[in-house]
N, C-alpha and C positions, 0 to 999 in steps of 0.2 A: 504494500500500500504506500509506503514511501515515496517510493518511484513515480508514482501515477501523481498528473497535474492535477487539480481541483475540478471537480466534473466528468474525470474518467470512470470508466466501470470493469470493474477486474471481474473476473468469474473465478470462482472455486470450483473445483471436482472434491465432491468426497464420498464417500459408500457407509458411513455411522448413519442412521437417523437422526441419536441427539447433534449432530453437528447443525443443523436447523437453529437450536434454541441458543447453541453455540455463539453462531456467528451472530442470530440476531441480539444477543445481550451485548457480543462485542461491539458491534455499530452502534446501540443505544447510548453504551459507554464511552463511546470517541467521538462523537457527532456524527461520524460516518452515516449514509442511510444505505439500509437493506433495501434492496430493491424486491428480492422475490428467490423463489426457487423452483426451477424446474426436476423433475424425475423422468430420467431415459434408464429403464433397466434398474439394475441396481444402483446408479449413480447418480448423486443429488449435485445438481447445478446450481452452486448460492449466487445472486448477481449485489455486489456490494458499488455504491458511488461515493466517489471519495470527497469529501469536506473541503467546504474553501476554509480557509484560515478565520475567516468569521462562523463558519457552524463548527468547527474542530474546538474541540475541548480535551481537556488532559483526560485520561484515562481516571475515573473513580475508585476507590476502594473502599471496602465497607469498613469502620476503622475498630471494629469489635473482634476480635479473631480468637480461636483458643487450639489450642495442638489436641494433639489424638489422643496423647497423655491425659490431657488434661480433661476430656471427654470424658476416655475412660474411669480416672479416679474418681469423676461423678458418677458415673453408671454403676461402678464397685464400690459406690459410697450410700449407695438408693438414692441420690439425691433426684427431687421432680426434675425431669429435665426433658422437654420434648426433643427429640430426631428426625428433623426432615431432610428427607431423603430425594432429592431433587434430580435425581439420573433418569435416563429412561429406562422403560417395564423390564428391554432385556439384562439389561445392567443389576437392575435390581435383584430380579427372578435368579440372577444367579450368585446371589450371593449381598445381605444387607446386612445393618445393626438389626439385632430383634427388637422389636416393637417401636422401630424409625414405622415414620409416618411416611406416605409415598404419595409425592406430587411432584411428577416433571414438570421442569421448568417453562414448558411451552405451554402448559396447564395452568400454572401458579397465577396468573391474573383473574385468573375464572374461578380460584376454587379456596383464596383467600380466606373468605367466611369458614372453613373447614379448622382453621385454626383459631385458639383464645388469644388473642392481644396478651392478656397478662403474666401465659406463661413464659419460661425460659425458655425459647427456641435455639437449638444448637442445631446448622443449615450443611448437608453434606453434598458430595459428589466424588468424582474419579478423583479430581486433582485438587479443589478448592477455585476452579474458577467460573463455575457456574454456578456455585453457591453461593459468591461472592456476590455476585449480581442478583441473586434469589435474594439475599439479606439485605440486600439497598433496598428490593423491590417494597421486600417487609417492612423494613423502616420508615420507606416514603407511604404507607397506606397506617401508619401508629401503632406499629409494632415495635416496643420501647427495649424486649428484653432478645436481641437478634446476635448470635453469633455465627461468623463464620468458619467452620472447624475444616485446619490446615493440617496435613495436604491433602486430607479424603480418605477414600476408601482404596487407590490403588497403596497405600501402605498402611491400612488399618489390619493391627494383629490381635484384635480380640475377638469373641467370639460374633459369627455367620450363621443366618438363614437363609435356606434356600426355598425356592417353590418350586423346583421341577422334581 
């Protein structure tokens, strides 16, 4: 995206589904606009248009974060602590925290209501970067109690559910 002038349109190829909810958090987060996405076959065509210098903004981050650890010694402490789990179905299906709550990210606008405002939401994913954006989303709709939990699930070592 560097490269390209103000006004250009790059295409991505990718074959994940969640790469959708992906790219479109990242453009939300840059100014960048998502244009759309096409599906040929297995492969998802993202169209992204690049920001003039007046719609470009710095990249956000949610400024509440807590590590795996730190998760953990709440989940081995009992403490109340909600889990959402912001991946998509196959991500999840193959393995989650037990009793993480399950809303993809490309869902989470729609199904807000599903959560209490008052609880402690602890916000997961692969890596921490689309949970990041899931905990902004939280925050900006008066969800006061939103952490981002870094780096996710691909180095999460406690215990997994499965559903298949």
């Amino acid at each position: 995206m560097n490269t390209l002038e103000p006004g250009q349109v790059m295409e991505v190829q990718a074959t994940d589904k969640g790469s959708t909810a992906d790219i479109k958090a990242w453009a939300t987060s840059t100014g960048n606009q998502y244009l759309g996405t096409l599906e040929e076959g297995d492969t998802l065509k993202h169209y992204l248009r690049k920001a003039s210098s007046e719609e470009e903004k710095m990249e956000t981050k949610h400024p509440h974060v807590v590590t795996l650890d730190e998760l953990s010694k709440k989940i081995e402490g009992d403490e109340k602590v909600t889990i959402l789990d912001v991946r998509e179905s196959a991500e999840y299906t193959f393995g989650h925290i037990p009793g993480a709550v399950h809303i993809p990210l490309g869902e989470l606008e729609e199904r807000f209501e599903e959560l209490d405002k008052s609880d402690e939401i602890h916000v997961v994913c692969r890596t921490g970067s689309r949970s990041d954006f899931a905990a902004q989303k939280l925050a900006e709709k008066g969800f006061n109690h939103v952490r981002n939990v870094v780096a996710g699930m691909k180095e999460w070592t406690g215990p997994t559910n499965k559903l298949h």
